[in-house]
MIVEX-958160 format. One record per residue: residue number from 1; residue in three letters; chain; x, y negated, z negated of N, C-alpha, C in turn. Coordinates in pm, 1 decimal, padded with zeros to 6 digits. Example, Ala and Ser with C-alpha at 12.3 -4.5 7.8 and 13.67 -1.06 7.14 Angstrom:
# MIVEX-958160
R  nr rest kette     n.xx     n.yy     n.zz    ca.xx    ca.yy    ca.zz     c.xx     c.yy     c.zz
R   1  ala     A  01319.0  00569.0 -00780.0  01230.0  00450.0 -00780.0  01320.0  00330.0 -00780.0
R   2  ser     A  01285.0  00225.0 -00708.0  01367.0  00106.0 -00714.0  01290.0 -00003.0 -00787.0
//
This chain:
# MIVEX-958160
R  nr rest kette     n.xx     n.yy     n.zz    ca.xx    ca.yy    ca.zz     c.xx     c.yy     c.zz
R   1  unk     A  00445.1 -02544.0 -03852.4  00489.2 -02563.5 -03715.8  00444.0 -02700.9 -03669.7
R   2  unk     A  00541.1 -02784.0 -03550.5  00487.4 -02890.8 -03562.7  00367.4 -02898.6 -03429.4
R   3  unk     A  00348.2 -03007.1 -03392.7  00203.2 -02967.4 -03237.7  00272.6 -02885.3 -03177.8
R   4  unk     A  00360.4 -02899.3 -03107.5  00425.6 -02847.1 -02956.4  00582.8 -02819.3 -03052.0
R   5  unk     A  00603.3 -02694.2 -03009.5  00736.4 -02690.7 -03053.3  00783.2 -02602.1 -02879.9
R   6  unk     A  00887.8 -02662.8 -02852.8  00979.3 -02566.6 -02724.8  01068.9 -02473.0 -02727.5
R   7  unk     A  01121.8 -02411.7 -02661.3  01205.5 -02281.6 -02705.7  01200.9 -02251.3 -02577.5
R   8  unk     A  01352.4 -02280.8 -02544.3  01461.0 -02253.9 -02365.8  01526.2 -02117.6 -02407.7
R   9  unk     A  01497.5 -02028.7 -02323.6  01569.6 -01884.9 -02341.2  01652.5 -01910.8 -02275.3
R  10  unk     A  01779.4 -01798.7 -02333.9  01924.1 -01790.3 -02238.5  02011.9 -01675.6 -02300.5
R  11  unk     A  02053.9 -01623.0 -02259.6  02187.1 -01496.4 -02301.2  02215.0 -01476.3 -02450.7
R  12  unk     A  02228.1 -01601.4 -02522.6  02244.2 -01605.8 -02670.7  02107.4 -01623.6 -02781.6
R  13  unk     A  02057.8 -01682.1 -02716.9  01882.4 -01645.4 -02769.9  01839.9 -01512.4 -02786.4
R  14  unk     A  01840.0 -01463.9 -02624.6  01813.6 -01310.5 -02633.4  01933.6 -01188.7 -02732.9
R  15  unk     A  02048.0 -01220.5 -02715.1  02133.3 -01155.4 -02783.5  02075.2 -01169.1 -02969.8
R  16  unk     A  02047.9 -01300.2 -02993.7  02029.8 -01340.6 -03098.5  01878.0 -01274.6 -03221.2
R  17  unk     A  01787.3 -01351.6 -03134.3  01644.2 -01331.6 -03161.6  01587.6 -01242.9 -03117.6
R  18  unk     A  01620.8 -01214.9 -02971.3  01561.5 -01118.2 -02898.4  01415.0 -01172.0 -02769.7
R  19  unk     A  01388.5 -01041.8 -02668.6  01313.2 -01154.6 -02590.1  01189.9 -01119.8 -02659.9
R  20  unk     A  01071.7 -01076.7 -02556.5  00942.7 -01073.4 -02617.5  00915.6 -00951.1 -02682.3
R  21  unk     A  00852.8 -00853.2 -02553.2  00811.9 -00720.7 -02660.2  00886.5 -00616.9 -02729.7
R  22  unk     A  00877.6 -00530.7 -02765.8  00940.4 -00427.4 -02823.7  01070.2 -00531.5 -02935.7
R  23  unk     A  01052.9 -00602.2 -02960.2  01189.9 -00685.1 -03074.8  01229.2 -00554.6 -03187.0
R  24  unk     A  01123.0 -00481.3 -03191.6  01154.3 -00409.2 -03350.1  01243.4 -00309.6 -03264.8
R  25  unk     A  01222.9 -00285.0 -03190.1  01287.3 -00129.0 -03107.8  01431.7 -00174.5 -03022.9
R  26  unk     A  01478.1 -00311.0 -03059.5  01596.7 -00327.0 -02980.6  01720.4 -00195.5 -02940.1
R  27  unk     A  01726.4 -00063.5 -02995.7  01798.2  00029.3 -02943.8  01730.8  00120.4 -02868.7
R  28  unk     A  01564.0  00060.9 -02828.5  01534.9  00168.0 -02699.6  01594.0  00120.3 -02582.3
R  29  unk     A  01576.4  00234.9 -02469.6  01630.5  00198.0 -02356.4  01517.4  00083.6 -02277.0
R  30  unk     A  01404.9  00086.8 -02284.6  01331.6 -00005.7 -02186.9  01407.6 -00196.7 -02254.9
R  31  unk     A  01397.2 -00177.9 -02390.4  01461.1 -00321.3 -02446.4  01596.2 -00327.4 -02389.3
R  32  unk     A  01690.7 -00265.1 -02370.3  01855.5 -00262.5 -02360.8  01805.3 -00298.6 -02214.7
R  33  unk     A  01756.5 -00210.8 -02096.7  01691.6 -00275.6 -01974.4  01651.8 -00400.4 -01969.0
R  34  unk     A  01599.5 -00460.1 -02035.8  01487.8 -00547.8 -02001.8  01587.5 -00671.2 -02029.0
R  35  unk     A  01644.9 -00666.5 -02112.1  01727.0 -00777.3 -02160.7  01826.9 -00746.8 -02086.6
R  36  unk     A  01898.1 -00665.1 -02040.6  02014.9 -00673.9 -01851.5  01975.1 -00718.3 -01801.4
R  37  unk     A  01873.3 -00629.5 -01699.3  01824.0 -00722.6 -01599.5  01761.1 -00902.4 -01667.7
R  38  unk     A  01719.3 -00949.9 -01742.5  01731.7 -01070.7 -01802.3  01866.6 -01166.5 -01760.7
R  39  unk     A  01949.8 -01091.9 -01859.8  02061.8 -01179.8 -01824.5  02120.0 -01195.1 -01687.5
R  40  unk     A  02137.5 -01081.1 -01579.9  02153.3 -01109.4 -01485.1  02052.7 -01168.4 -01407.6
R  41  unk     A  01942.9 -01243.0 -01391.2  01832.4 -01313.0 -01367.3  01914.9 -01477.7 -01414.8
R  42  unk     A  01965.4 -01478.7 -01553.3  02007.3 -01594.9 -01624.0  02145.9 -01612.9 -01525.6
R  43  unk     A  02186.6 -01519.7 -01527.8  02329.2 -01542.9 -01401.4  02264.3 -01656.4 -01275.5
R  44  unk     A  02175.0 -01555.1 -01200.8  02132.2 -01593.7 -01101.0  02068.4 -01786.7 -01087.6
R  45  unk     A  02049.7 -01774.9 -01213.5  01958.4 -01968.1 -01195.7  01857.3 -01915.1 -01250.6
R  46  unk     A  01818.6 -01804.6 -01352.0  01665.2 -01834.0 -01390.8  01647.3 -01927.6 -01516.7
R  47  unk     A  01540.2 -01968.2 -01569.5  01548.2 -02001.3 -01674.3  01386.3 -02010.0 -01706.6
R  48  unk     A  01428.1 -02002.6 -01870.5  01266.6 -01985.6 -01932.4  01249.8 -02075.0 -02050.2
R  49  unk     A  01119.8 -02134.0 -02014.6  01070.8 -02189.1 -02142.7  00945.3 -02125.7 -02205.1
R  50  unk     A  00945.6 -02172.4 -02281.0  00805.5 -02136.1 -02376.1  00760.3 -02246.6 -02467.4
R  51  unk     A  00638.8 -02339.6 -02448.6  00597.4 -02425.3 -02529.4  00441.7 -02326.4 -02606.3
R  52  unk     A  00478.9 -02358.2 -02723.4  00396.4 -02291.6 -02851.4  00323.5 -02411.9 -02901.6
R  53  unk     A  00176.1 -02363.8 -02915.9  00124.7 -02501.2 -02958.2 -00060.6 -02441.9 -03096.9
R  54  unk     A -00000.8 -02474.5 -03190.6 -00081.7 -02421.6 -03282.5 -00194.3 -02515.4 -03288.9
R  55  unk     A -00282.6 -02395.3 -03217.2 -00415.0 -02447.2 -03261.1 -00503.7 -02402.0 -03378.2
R  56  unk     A -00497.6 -02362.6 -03458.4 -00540.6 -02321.6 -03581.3 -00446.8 -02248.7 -03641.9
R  57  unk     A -00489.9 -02176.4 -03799.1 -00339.7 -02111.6 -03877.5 -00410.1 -02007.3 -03782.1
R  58  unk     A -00469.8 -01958.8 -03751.7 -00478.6 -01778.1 -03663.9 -00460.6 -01807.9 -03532.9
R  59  unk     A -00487.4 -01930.2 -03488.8 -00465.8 -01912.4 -03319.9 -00324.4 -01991.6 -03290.2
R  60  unk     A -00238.1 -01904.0 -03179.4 -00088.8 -01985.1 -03117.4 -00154.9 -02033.3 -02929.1
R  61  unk     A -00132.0 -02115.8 -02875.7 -00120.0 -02083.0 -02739.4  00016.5 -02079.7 -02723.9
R  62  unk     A  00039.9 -02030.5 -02619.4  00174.8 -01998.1 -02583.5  00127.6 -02049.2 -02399.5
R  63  unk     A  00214.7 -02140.5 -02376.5  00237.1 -02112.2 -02239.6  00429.4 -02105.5 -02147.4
R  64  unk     A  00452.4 -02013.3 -02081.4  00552.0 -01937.2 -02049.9  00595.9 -02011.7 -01903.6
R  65  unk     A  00698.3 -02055.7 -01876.0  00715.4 -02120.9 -01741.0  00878.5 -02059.1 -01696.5
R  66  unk     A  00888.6 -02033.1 -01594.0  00994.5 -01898.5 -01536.3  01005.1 -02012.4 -01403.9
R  67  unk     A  01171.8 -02054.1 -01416.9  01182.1 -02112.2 -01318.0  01379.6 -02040.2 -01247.6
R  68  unk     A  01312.2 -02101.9 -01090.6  01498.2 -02053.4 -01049.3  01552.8 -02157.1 -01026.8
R  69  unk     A  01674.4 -02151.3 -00961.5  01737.2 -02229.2 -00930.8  01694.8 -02358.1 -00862.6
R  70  unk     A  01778.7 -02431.4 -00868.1  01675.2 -02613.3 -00744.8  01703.6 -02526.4 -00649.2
R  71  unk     A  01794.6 -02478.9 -00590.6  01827.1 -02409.9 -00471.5  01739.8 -02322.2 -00399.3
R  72  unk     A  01687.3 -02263.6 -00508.2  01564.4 -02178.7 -00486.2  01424.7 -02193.5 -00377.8
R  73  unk     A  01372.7 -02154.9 -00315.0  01256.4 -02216.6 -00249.9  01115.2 -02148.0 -00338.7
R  74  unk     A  01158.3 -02041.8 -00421.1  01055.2 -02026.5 -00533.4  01034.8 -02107.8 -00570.5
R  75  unk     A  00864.3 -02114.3 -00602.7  00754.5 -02197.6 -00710.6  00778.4 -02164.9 -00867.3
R  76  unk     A  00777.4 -02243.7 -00942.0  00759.2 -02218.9 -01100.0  00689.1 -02097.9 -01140.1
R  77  unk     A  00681.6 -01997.9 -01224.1  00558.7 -01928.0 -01244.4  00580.5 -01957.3 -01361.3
R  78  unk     A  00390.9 -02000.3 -01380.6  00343.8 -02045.1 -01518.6  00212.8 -01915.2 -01606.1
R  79  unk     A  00245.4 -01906.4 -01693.1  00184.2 -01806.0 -01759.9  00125.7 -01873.8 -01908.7
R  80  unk     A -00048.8 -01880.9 -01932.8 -00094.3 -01943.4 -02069.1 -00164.0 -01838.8 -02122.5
R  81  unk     A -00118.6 -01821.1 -02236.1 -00190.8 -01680.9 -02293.0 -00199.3 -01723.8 -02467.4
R  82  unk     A -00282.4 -01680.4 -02529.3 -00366.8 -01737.3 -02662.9 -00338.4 -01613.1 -02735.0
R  83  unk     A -00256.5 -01642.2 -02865.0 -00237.7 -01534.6 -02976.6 -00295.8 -01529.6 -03055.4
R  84  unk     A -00339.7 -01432.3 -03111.6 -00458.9 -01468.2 -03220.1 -00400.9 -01331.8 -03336.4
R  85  unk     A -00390.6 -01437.3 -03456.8 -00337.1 -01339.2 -03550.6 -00381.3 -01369.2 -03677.6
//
């Protein structure tokens, strides 16, 4: 992996790869949920990034940034959380 790699979610990502939890279980109902309401969020102006940044072979940081529309008077929400595997 290289330092910083990025990854913009959107309708075909999720259709594709899938979003975060449950990936193995894509025919439960909370995943089939989670990824609707998603896309209609993606309708609306949301959008998501995720910059991944390897700090060792066992540790990922991940930090998660959830933004809306310019139109929007919402703030960014930023989320940094450390994987350890």
């Amino acid at each position: 992996m290289a330092d910083v790699q990025m990854v913009e979610y959107d309708t075909k990502l999720l259709e594709g790869t899938g979003s975060f939890c449950l990936r193995s279980k894509k025919d439960s109902l909370g995943y089939i949920s989670k990824n609707k309401w998603l896309n209609e969020r993606f309708e609306e102006g949301l959008s998501i990034s995720r910059f991944l940044k390897e700090i060792s072979k066992l540790v990922l940081l991940n930090t998660l940034t959830l933004r809306f529309s310019p139109e929007s008077s919402m703030q960014p929400i930023i989320w940094k959380f450390i994987v350890y595997g």
